[in-house]
C-alpha positions in Angstrom: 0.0 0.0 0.0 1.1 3.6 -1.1 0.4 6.2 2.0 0.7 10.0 1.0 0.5 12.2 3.8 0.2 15.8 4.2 3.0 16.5 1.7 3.9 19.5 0.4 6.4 20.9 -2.2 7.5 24.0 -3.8 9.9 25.4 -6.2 11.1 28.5 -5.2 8.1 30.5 -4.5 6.2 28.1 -6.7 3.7 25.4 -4.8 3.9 22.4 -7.0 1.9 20.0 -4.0 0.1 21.8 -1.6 -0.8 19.6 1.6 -1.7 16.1 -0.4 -3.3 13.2 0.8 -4.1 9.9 -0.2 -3.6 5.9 -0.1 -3.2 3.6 -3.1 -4.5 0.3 -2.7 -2.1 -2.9 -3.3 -3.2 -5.0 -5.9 -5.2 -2.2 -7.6 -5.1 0.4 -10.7 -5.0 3.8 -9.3 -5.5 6.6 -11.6 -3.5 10.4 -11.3 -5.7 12.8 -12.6 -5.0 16.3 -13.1 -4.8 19.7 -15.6 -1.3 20.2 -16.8 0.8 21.8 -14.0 -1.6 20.3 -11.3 1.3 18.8 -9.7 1.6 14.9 -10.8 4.7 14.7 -12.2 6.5 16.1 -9.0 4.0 13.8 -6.8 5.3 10.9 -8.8 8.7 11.8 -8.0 7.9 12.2 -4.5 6.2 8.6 -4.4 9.5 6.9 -6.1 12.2 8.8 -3.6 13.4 10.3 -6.5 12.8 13.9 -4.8 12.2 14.6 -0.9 9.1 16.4 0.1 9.3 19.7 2.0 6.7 18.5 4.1 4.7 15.4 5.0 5.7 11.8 4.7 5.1 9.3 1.9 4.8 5.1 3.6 5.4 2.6 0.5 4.6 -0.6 2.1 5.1 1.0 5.4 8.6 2.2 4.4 9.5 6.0 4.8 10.7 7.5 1.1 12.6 10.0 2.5 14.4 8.0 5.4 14.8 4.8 3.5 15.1 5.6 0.0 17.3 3.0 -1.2 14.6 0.5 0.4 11.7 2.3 -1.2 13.7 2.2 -4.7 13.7 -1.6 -4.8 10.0 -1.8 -4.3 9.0 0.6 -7.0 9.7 1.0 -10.5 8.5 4.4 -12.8 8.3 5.5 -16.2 8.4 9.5 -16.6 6.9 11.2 -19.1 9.7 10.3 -21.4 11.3 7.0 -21.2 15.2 7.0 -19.8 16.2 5.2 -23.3 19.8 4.9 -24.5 19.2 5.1 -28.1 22.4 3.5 -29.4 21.7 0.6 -27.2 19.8 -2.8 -28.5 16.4 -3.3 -26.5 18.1 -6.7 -24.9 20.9 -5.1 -24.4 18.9 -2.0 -22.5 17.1 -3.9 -20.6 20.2 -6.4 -19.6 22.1 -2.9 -18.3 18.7 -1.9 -16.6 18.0 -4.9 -14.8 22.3 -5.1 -13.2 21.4 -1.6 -12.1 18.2 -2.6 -10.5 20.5 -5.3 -8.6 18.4 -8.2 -10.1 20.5 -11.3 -9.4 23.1 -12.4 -12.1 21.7 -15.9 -12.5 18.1 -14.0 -13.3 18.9 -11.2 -15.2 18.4 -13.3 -18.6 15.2 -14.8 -17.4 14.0 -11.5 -16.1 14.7 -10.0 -19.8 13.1 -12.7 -21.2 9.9 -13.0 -19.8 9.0 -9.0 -19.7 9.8 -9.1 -23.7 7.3 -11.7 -24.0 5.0 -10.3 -21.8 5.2 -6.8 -23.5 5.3 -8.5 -27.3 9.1 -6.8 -27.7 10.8 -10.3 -28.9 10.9 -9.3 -32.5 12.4 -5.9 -31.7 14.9 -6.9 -29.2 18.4 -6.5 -31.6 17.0 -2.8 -32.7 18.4 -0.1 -31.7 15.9 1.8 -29.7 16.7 5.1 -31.3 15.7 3.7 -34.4 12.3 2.6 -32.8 8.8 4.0 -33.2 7.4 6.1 -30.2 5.0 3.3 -29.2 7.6 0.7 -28.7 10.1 3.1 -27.3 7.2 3.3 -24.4 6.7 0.1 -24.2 10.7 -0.6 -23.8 10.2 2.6 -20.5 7.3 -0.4 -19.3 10.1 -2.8 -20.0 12.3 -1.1 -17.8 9.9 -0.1 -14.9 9.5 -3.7 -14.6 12.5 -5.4 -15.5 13.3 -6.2 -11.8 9.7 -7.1 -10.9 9.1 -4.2 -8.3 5.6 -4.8 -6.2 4.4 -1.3 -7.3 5.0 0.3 -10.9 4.1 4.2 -11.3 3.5 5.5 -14.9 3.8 9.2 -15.9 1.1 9.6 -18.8 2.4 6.3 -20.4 -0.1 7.3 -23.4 1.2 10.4 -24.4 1.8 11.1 -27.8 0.8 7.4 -28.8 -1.0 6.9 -32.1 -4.8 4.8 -31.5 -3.9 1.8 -31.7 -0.5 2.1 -29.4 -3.0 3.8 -27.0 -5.0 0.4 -27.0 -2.3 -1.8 -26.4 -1.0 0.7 -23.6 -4.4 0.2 -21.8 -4.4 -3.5 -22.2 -0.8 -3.8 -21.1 -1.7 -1.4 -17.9 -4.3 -3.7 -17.2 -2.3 -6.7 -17.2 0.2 -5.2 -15.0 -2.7 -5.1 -12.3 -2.1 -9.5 -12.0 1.3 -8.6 -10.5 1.7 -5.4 -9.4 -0.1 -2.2 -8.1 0.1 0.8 -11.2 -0.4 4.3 -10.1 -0.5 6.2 -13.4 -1.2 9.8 -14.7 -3.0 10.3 -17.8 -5.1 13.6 -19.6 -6.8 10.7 -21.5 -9.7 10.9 -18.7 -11.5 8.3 -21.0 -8.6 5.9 -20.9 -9.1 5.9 -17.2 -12.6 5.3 -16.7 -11.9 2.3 -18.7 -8.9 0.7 -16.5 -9.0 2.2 -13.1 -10.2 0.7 -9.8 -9.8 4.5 -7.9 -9.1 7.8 -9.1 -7.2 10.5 -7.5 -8.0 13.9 -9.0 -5.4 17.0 -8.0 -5.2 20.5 -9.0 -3.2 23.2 -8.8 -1.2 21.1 -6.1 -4.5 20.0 -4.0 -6.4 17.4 -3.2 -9.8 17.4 -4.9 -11.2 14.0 -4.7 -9.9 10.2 -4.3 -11.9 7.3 -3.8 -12.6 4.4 -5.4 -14.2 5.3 -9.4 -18.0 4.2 -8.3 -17.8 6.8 -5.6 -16.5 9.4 -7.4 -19.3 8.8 -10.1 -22.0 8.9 -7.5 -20.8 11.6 -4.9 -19.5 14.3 -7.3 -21.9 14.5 -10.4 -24.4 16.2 -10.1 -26.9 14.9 -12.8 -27.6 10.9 -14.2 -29.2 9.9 -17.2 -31.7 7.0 -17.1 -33.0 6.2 -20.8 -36.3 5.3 -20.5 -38.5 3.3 -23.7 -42.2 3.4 -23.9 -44.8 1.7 -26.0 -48.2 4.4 -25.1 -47.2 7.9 -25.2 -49.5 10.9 -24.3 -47.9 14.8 -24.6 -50.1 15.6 -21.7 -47.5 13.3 -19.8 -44.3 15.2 -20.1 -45.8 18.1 -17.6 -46.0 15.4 -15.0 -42.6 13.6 -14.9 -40.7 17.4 -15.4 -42.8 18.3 -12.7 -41.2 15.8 -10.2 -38.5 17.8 -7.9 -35.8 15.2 -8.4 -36.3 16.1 -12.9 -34.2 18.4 -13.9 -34.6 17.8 -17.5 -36.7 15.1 -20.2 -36.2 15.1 -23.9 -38.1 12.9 -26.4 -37.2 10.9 -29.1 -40.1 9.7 -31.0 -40.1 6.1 -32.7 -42.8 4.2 -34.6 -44.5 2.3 -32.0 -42.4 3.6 -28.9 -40.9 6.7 -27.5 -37.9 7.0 -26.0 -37.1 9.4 -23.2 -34.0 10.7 -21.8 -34.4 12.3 -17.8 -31.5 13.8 -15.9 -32.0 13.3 -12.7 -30.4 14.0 -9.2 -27.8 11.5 -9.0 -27.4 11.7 -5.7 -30.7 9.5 -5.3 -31.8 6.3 -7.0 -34.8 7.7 -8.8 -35.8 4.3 -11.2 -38.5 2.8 -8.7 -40.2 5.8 -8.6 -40.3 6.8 -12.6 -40.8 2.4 -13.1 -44.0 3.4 -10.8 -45.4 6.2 -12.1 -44.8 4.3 -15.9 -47.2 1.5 -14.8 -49.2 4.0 -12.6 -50.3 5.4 -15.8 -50.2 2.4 -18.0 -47.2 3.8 -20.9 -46.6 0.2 -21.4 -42.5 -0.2 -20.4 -40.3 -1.6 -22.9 -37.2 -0.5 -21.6 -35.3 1.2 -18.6 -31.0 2.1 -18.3 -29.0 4.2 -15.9 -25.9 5.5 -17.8 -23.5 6.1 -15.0 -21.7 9.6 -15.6 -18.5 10.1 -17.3 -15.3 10.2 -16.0 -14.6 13.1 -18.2 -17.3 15.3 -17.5 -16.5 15.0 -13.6 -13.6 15.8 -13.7 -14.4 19.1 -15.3 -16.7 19.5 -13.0 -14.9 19.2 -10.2 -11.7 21.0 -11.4 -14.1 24.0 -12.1 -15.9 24.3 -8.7 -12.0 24.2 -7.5 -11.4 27.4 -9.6 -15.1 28.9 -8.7 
């Protein structure tokens, strides 16, 4: 488990972490969300013991960053924003040098290599020079390295950026798979990408804490409106007055079909409002063919959230 504490940083006059706290569970996907300049990159750095906090404490497995850093070092491995490649070196070769470095055991170091090319799909391109690579597998050879020495916790720095579709869909399936043996804290803009593969969510900005929980509860607790999609087979106008006039409504649009209608209601999400529109449908006898909750996006939260920070 990852234990952030109260820290805080600055540059100068510059606060770049502002009093930050949170946990990240072992054996999860936690994801670092944040505007540019928010902070995560210098949280990140805080988390591997690659730079000391002026305040507060970071635990990794119950192991103090700043007192034990060598300890800590062993346990984690990280990717920055841009991977630490040696360009005129071979991808085995790399990762050979990487995994001596890391202090993985002589007798292991081939069958270290060998298994995270496999597990990343790098056998083909293991003889290339890595300058000579494409940006997707040059990220996947910074994966290569974060986990090259099989740390229990591996910490990505927007491991998406700058990736093409498709390398953006193998990143996310790769991240995933990382959850089987490790715990991933990762950073990403691609809020999307996130709600896809994350287990919790930590959202920061401009150095703060603004919410962290896990991805269910930041859905429910911090949007403010959820859609449930509602089909019906016996229609009347006169209708439409009485379900806006319910106080948990805030708005209905129709979509007219032949034989059905299909209506979409933002309601207060901080409520479960189905049993009592599923009543009121049979109440009046509309006939219901259909009923869905669309739980809010991960995207639109955030926004949200960042901009009653700013307000």
């Amino acid at each position: 488990m990852i234990e952030v504490k109260n820290i805080s940083r600055s540059y100068g006059s510059q606060t770049a972490v502002d009093g930050l706290s949170f946990n990240v569970r072992k054996g999860s996907v936690h994801g670092f969300l944040g505007p540019n300049g928010a902070g995560k990159t210098t949280t990140m750095k805080i988390l591997a013991a690659m730079l000391p906090p002026d305040s507060g404490k970071v635990l990794i497995d119950s192991i103090d960053t700043s007192l034990q850093p060598l300890d800590v070092r062993k346990k984690i491995g990280i990717l920055l924003e841009h991977p630490p490649l040696f360009f005129d070196m071979g991808g085995r070769e790399y990762l050979e040098y990487v995994a001596r470095l890391r202090l993985v055991p002589k007798k292991k170091v081939r069958e270290r290599v060998d298994f995270v090319l496999e597990k990343l799909g790098l056998q083909d391109h293991q003889t290339r020079l890595l300058g000579n690579l494409s940006k997707g597998y040059k990220q996947k050879f910074g994966v290569a390295q974060a986990i090259v020495h099989n740390p229990e916790f591996v910490i990505l720095d927007e491991p998406t950026s700058g990736l093409d579709p498709q390398a953006v869909m193998e990143m996310r399936s790769l991240i995933k798979d990382l959850k089987n043996e490790h715990t991933v804290l990762f950073s990403s803009h691609l809020l999307k990408e996130a709600d896809l593969i994350c287990d919790d969510v930590t959202i920061i900005s401009n150095g703060k804490l603004l919410a962290s929980a896990p991805i269910e509860e930041i859905q429910s607790s911090l949007s403010e409106k959820t859609a449930i999609n509602i089909t019906v087979k016996n229609w009347s106008e006169e209708l439409l007055s009485k379900i806006d006039g319910k106080d948990f409504v805030q708005s209905v649009s129709l979509i007219p079909g032949e034989g059905e209608t299909k209506l979409n209601i933002l309601v207060d999400s901080l409520q479960d409002n189905r049993d009592q529109l599923s009543r009121f449908i049979v109440e009046e006898g509309l006939g219901l063919l259909e009923m869905t909750q669309e739980r809010p996006d991960l995207e639109k939260i955030f926004f949200e959230v960042v901009k009653r920070n700013d307000n």
